[in-house]
KEGUVEX-432870 format. One line per 5 residues: their letters; for each residue x, y, z of C-alpha. Coordinates in Angstrom, 1 decimal, decimal comma. Example, Ala and Ser with C-alpha at 12.3 -4.5 7.8 and 13.67 -1.06 7.14 Angstrom:
2
AS = 12,3/-4,5/7,8 | 13,7/-1,1/7,1
END
This chain:
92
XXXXX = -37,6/-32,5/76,6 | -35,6/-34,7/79,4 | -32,4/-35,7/79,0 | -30,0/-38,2/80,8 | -26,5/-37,8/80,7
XXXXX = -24,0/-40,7/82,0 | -21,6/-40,0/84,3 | -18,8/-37,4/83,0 | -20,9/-36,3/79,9 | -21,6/-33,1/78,7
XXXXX = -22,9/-30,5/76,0 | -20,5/-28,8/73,9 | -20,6/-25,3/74,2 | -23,0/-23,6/72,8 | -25,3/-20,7/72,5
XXXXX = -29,2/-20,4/72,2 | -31,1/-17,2/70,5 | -33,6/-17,3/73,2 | -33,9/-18,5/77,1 | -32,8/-22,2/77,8
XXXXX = -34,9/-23,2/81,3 | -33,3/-26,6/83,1 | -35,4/-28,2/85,7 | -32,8/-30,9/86,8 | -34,6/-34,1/88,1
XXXXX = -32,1/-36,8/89,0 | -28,5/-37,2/89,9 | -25,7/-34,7/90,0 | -24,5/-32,4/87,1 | -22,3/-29,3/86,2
XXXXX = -24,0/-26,2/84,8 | -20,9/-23,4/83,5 | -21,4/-19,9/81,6 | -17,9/-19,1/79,5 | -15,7/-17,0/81,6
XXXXX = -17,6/-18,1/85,0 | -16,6/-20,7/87,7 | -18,8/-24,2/86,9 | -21,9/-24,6/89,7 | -23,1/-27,8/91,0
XXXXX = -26,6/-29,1/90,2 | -28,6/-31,3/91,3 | -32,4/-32,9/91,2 | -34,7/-29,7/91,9 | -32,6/-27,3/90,6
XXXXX = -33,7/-24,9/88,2 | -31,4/-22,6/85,4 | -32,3/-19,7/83,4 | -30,2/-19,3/80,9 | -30,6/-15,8/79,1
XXXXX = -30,2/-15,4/75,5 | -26,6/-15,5/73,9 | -25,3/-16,5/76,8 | -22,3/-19,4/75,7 | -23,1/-22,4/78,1
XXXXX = -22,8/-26,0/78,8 | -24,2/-28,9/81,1 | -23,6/-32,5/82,0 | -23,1/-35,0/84,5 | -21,0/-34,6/87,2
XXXXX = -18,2/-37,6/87,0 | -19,2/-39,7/89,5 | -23,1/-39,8/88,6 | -25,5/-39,8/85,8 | -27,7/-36,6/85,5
XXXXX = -31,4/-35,7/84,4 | -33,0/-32,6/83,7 | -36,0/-31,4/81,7 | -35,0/-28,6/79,5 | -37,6/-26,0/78,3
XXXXX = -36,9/-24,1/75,0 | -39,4/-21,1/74,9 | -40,8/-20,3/71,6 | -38,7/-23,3/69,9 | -39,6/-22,0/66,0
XXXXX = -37,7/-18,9/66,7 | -35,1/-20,4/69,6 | -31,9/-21,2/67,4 | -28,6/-23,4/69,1 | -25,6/-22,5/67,6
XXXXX = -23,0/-25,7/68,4 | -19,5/-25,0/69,2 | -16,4/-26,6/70,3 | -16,1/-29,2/72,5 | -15,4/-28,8/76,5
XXXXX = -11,9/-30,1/77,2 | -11,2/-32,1/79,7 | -9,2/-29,2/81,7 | -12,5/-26,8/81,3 | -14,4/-29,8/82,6
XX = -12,4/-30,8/85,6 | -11,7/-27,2/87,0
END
């Protein structure tokens, strides 16, 4: 599935029973792991986020972001949603 974020948007937190792969493809983005410093993607980038790991990603907030994301094994891969990321969280 690709997905485009405008500028300054972003998941919520959140947590997947399986491995999340992102290929980014266009523009610049944020990719941060809870309790971890926020790293800096761009287009041919690639993530692998391990299971019950609590994540987000978005746009960076000067530019609009792309990136394919791959969800092994989707009947089995469960999100669990949680809260939003704040502003402060966002901007560190």
């Amino acid at each position: 599935m690709t997905i485009t974020f405008k500028a300054g948007s972003r998941t919520r937190w959140h947590i997947h029973s399986g491995t999340q792969i992102l290929l980014c493809t266009a523009g610049h983005g944020w990719y941060q792991e809870k309790g971890k410093p926020a790293q800096p993607l761009q287009a041919g980038d690639a993530v692998n986020i391990r299971p019950g790991v609590e994540h987000w990603h978005g746009a960076a907030s000067d530019s609009e972001f792309s990136h394919i994301s791959i969800i092994p094994n989707p009947k089995e891969n469960k999100d669990t949603w949680l809260e939003a990321v704040s502003e402060e969280e966002y901007l560190l």
